[in-house]
C-alpha positions in Angstrom: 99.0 100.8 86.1 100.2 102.2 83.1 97.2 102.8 81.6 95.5 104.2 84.4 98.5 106.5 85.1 98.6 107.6 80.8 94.6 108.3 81.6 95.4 110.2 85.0 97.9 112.9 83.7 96.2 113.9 80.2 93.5 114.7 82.6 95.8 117.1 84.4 97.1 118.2 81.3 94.3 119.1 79.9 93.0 121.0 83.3 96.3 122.7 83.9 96.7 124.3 80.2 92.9 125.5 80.5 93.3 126.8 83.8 96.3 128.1 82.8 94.7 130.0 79.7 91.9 130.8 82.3 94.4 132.8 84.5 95.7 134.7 81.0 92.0 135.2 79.4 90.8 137.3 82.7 92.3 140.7 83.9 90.2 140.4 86.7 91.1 136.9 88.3 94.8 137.0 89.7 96.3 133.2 91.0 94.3 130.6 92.1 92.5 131.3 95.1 90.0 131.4 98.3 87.0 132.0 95.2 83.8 131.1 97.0 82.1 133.7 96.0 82.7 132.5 92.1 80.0 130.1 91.2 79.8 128.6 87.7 77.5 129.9 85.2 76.7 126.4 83.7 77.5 122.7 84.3 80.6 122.2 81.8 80.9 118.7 83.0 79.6 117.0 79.8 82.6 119.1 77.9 85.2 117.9 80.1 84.1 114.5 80.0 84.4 114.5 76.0 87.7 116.6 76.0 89.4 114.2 78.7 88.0 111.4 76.7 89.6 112.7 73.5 92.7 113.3 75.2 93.1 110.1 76.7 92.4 108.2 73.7 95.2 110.4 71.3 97.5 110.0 74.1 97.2 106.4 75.1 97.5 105.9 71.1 100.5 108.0 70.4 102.1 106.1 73.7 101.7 102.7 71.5 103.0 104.3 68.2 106.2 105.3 70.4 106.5 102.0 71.8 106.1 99.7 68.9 108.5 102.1 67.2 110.7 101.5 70.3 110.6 97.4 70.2 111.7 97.4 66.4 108.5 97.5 64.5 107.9 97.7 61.0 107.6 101.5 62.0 110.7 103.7 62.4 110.8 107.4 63.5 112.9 110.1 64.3 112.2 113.6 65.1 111.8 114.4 61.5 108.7 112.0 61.4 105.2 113.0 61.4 102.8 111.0 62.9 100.3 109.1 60.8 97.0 111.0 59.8 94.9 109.6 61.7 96.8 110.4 65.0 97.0 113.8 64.1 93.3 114.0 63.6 92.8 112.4 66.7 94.6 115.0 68.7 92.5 118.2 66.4 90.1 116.2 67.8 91.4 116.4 71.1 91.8 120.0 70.6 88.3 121.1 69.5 87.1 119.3 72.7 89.4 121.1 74.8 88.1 124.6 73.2 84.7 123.7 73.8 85.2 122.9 77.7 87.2 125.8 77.6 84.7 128.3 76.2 82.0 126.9 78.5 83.8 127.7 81.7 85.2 131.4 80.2 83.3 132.6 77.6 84.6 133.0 73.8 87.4 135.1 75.2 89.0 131.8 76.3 89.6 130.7 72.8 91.5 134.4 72.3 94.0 133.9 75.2 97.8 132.7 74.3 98.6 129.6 75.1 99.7 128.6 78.0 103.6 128.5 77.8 105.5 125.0 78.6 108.7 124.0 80.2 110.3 120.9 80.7 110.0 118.7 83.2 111.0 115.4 84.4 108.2 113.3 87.1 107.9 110.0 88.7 105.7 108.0 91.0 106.8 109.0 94.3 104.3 105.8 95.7 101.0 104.1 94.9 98.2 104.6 97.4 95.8 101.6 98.4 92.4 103.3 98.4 90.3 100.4 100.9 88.3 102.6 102.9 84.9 101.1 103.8 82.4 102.4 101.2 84.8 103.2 99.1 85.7 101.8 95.6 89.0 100.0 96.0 91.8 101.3 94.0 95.3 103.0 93.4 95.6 106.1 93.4 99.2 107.1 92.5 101.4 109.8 94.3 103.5 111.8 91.9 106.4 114.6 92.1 109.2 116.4 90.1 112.5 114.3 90.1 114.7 116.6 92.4 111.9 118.5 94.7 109.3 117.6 97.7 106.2 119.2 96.6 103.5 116.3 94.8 100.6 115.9 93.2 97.6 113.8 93.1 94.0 113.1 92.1 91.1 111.9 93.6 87.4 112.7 95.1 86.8 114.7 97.8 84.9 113.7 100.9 83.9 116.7 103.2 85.3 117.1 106.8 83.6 119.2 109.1 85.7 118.5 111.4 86.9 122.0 113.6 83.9 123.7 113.1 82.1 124.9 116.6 79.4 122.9 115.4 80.6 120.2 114.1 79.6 117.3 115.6 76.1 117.4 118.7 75.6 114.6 121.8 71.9 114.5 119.9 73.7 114.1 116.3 72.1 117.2 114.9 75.8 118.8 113.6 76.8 119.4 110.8 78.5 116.3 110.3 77.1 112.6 111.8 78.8 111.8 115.1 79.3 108.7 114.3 82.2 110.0 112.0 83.6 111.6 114.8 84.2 108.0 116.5 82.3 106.0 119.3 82.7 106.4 123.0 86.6 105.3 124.2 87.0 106.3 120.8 86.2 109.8 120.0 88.6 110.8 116.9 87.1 114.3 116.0 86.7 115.2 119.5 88.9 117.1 122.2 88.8 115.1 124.9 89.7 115.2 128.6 92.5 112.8 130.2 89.7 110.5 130.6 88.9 109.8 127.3 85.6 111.7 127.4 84.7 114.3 124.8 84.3 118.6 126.2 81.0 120.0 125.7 80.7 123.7 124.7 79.8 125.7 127.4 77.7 128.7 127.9 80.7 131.4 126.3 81.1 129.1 123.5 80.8 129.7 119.7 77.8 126.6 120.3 76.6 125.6 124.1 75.5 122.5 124.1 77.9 121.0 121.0 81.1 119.0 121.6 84.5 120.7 120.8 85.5 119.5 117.9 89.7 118.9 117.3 91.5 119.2 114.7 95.5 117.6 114.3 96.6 121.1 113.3 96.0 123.5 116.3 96.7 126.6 118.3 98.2 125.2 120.9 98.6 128.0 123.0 95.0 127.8 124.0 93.5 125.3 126.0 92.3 121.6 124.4 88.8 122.7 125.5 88.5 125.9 124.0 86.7 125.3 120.7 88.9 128.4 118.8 92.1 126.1 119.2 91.1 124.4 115.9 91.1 124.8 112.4 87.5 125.4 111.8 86.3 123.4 108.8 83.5 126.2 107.9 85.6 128.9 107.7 88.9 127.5 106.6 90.2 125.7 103.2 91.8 122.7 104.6 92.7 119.7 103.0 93.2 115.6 105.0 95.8 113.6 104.4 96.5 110.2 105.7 98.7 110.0 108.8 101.5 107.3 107.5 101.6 108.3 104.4 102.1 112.1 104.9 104.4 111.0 107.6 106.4 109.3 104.8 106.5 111.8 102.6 107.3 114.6 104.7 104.4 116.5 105.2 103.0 117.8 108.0 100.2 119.5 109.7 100.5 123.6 109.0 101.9 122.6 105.1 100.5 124.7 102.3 98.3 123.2 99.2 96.5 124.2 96.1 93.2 122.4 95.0 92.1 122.6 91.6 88.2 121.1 90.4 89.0 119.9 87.4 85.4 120.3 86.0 84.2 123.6 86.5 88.0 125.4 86.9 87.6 126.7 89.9 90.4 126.4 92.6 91.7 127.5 95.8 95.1 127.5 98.3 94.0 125.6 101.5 96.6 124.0 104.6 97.1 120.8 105.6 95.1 120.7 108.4 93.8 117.6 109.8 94.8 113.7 109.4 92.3 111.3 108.3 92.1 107.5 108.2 95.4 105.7 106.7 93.6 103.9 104.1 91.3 106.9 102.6 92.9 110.2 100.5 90.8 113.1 98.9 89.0 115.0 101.9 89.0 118.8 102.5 87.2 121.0 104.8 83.7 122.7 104.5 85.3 125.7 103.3 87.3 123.9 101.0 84.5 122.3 99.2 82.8 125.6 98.9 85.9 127.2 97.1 85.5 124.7 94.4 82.1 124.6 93.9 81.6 121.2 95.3 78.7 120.7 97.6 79.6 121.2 100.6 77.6 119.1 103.0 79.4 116.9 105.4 77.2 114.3 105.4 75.9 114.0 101.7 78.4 116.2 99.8 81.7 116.2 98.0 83.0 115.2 94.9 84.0 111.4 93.3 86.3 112.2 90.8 88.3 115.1 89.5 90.0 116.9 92.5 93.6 118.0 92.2 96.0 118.0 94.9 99.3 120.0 95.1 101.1 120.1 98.4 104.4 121.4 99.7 105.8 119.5 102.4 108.0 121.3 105.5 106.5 124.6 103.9 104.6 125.2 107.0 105.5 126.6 110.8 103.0 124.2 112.8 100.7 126.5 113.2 97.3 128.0 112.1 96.9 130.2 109.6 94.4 133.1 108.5 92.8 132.9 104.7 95.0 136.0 103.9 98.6 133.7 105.0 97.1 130.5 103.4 96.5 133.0 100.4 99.7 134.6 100.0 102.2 131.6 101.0 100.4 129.2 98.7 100.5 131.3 96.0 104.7 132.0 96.5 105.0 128.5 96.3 103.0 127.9 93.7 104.5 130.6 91.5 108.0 129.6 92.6 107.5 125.6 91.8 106.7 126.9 88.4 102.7 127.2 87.8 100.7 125.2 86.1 102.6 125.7 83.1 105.0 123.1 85.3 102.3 120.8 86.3 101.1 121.0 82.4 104.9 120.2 81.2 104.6 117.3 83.6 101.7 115.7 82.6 102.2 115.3 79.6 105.6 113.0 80.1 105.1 109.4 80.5 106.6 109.0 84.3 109.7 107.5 85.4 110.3 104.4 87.3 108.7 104.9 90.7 111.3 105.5 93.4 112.7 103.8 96.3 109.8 104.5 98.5 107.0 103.5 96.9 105.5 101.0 98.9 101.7 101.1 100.0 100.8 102.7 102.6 99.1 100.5 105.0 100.1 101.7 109.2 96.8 102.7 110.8 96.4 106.2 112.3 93.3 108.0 113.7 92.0 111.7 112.9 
């Protein structure tokens, strides 16, 4: 777990300083946003790969140097001693990489921007999560936050939820998602049902006659559970899922604000927690979502493995809806306020604490 954890925040370190420089190098792009409209102009995977590899490898290294200086080695150091040469060359090494991802996503005037300033910070494990969904690669995928506040942060893939969208999900399976992730008859999950347990059908003054109403766990609920504008619609709004137990746990709930950031092309965007998903998957956002960071967004074949990063603000919401202006602006006071991504930067790169008292896996069942 250490290991995997040492890997998992250079990565963020690495993202957060460039997208931090990325903020600084453009007058024209303000905080992260709702960027659809902002498509790459080249795939700059291959130069993240190589920087986050370079990285990994100087930090993993300079974590052993520390160590084996720790355990009374033949090596002792102070804050007066350099590191050896060839650590040093690792991380210009490290450096160059970054540059090259960097320039890739901005242009040369990323190499001209300040640097991104740092602060101190202090984070733990807040709890591991058992990633066992069916289909899924099993594995831990760890929850972490700031010592002292409720927000956290995590990475992972990204599945795409239609979910919410008018046409979401069709009797004849010609949504835009496959019914059959909606649930099964007696068991409809991303369906508005009636107190029978059977799934509404849009009607003629509908968004989509002839598609079910698709539901949502955040909702308006001054409107009726058949009326399809209830929901937060996946196509139109940046949404992220979380588990049910675990969110439940933590604190968060429906109607809380996030930021996602793709860690390889740059782009980002604020989105709300809006719907609950299965308790032993993470990493799923909403059509909209997907398009804002230049994932592809198709709910049956799309999404990302790898490389999303999730910050959410538990208890920041009302319970409610929100419109792309409100997710906009409140996301990014809480963003700014929780200190940037200079503070996720300053973060990363400490080793993390002991986890704390609730870290336990996250095993209750729950249903979208």
């Amino acid at each position: 777990m250490q290991r995997t954890s040492s890997v998992l925040l250079a990565g963020i370190f690495l993202f957060s300083s460039i997208f931090a420089r990325a903020q600084q190098a453009s007058s024209n792009s303000g905080p992260a946003g709702n960027q659809s409209s902002r498509t790459p102009t080249q795939d700059c995977s291959r130069y993240f790969d190589e920087a986050r590899e370079a990285t990994r490898n100087a930090q993993l290294d300079r974590r052993a140097l520390v160590a084996q200086a720790e355990s009374g080695g033949a090596l002792q150091m102070n804050r007066a001693t350099p590191f050896p040469a060839d650590l040093q060359q690792e991380f210009r090494i490290a450096k160059e990489k970054e540059d090259a991802f960097n320039q890739c996503i901005l242009g040369p005037a990323a190499l001209n921007a300040a640097p991104a300033p740092r602060v101190v910070c202090s984070n733990e494990e807040l709890l591991t999560f058992q990633m066992n969904h069916e289909g899924d690669e099993d594995r831990e995928i760890p929850i972490w936050h700031v010592s002292g506040d409720t927000a956290f942060f995590y990475e992972a893939g990204m599945t795409i939820d239609a979910d919410g969208a008018p046409n979401a999900y069709h009797p004849d399976n010609i949504g835009l998602d496959d019914l059959a992730n909606a649930g099964s008859p007696g068991y409809w999950m991303g369906l508005a049902k009636n107190a029978d347990g059977e799934p509404f059908v849009q009607g003629p003054n509908d968004p989509f006659p002839g598609y079910y109403v698709s539901a949502t766990a955040l909702a308006d609920r001054t409107k009726p559970v058949n009326d399809p504008t209830r929901y937060v619609d996946a196509s139109k709004i940046p949404f992220i899922v979380l588990p049910g137990a675990m969110a439940r746990e933590i604190g968060a709930r429906p109607g809380d604000f996030a930021v996602a950031f793709n860690q390889r092309n740059g782009q980002s965007s604020f989105a709300i927690f809006g719907d609950v998903g299965p308790s032993d998957r993470i990493g799923e956002g909403s059509v909209a979502l997907a398009e804002n960071l230049g994932i592809r967004s198709d709910a049956r074949n799309g999404g990302a493995r790898r490389g999303i990063l999730f910050l959410v603000f538990p208890g920041s919401g009302n319970g409610s809806p929100r419109s792309i202006e409100e997710i906009n602006s409140e996301a990014a006071k809480l963003l700014q306020a929780w200190g940037g991504t200079s503070q996720l930067a300053a973060c990363a790169v400490q080793g993390p604490s002991r986890p704390s008292a609730s870290n336990q896996d996250t095993t209750q069942s729950n249903s979208r």
